[in-house]
C-alpha positions in Angstrom: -91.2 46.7 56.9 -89.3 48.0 54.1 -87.9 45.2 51.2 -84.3 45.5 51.0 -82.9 45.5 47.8 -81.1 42.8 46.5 -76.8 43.1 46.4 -74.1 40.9 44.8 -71.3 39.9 47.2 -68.6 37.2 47.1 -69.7 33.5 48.0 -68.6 31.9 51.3 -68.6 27.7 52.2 -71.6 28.9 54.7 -73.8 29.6 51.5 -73.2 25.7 50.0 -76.7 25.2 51.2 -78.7 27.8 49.5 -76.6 27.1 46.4 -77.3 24.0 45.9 -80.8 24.4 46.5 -80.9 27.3 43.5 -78.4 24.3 41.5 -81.4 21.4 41.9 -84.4 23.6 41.2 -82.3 24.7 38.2 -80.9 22.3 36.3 -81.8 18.9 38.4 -79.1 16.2 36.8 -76.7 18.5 35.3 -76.2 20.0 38.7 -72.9 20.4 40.9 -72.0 18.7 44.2 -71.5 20.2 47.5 -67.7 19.4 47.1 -67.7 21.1 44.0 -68.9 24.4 45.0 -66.4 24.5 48.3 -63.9 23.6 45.7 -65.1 26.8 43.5 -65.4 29.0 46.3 -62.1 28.3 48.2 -59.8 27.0 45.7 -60.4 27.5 42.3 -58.8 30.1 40.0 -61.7 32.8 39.9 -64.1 34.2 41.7 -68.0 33.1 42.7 -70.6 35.4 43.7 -73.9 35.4 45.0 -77.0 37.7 45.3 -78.2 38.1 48.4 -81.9 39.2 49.5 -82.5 39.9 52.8 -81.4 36.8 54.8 -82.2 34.6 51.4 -79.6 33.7 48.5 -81.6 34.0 45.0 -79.0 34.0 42.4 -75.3 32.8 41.7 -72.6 33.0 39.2 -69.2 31.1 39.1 -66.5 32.4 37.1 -62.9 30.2 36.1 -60.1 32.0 35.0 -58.4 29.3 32.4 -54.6 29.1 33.2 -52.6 29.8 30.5 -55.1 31.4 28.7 -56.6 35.2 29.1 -60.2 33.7 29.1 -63.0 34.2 31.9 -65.0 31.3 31.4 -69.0 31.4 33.1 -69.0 28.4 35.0 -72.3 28.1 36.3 -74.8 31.0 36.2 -78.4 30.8 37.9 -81.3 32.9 39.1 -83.6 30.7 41.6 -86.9 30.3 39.6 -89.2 32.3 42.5 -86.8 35.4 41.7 -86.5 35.2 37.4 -87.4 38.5 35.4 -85.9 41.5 37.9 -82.6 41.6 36.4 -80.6 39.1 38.5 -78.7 38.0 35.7 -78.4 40.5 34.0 -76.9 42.2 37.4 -74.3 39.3 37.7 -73.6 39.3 33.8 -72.3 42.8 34.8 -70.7 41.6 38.0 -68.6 38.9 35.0 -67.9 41.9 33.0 -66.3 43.7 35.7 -64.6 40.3 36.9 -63.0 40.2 33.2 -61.7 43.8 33.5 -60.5 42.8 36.4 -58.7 39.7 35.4 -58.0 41.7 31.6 -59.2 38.7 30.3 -59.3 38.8 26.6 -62.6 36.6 26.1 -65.2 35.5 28.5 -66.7 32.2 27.4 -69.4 29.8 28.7 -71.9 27.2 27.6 -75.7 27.3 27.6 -78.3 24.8 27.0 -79.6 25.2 22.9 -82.9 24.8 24.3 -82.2 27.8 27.2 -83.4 30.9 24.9 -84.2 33.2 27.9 -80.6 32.7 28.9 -79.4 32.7 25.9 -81.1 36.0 25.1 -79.7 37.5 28.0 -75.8 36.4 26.9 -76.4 38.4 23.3 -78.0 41.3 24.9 -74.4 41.7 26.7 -72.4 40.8 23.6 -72.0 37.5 23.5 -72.1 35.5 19.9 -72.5 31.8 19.2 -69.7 30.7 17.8 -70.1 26.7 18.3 -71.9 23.7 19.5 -71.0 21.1 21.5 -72.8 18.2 21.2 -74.6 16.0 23.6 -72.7 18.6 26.5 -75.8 17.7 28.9 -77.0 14.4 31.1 -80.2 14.5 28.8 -77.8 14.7 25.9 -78.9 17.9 24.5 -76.9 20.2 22.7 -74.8 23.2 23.9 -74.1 26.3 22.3 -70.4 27.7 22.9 -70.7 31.7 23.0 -67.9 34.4 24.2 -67.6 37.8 24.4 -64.8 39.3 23.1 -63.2 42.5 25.8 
């Protein structure tokens, strides 16, 4: 049987599951609620994707357009741990640049754990700089780094 490759697609409410399993194995206390993510997918300003493999969702990105602003802010970005290191982010880091286009958003933003250097490594390699921290932004009360990408 041949491995079908994986492909990004928008999220519906009948992938809540599978995100939130990807949300606990990723970040445990910091992670969303069910009624968060339906809020996300159906009503939120933005757009939320997921990568799909075969019948099995791996990877996810949320995006919020801030009103008022021209700003595409990464809400939530994660790669289910069993899947890291074949370019899942940095697939959906290109599915946010093309969201931003889309939007003309002047700036994308998000946050990232200080202690998160693969992700942060990944947010430089596509042009984003640190320009802040915000302190004790995490239940554990670590640190976050602000970072944005300028269009």
């Amino acid at each position: 049987m041949m491995e079908t490759e994986p492909y990004i697609r928008k999220a519906e409410l009948a992938d809540i599951p599978a995100i939130l399993e990807i949300e606990q194995v990723c970040f445990q206390e910091d992670s969303f609620s069910k009624q968060q993510f339906a809020y996300l997918i159906v009503r939120s300003k933005g757009a939320f994707y997921v990568v799909q493999e075969e019948d099995r969702l791996i990877a996810y990105v949320s995006l919020l357009f801030h009103e008022g602003t021209r700003y595409l802010r990464v809400y939530s970005i994660a790669v289910h741990p069993d899947f890291r290191g074949k370019s899942l982010g940095q697939r959906l880091m290109e599915q946010t640049v093309r969201v931003a286009y889309e939007y003309k958003a002047e700036k994308i933003t998000l946050e990232v754990k200080e202690s998160n250097t693969p992700a942060i490594g990944l947010y430089m390699k596509n042009g984003f700089i640190p320009t802040g921290i915000k302190p004790h932004y995490y239940h554990d009360g670590s640190d976050a780094i602000y970072m944005q990408r300028t269009m």
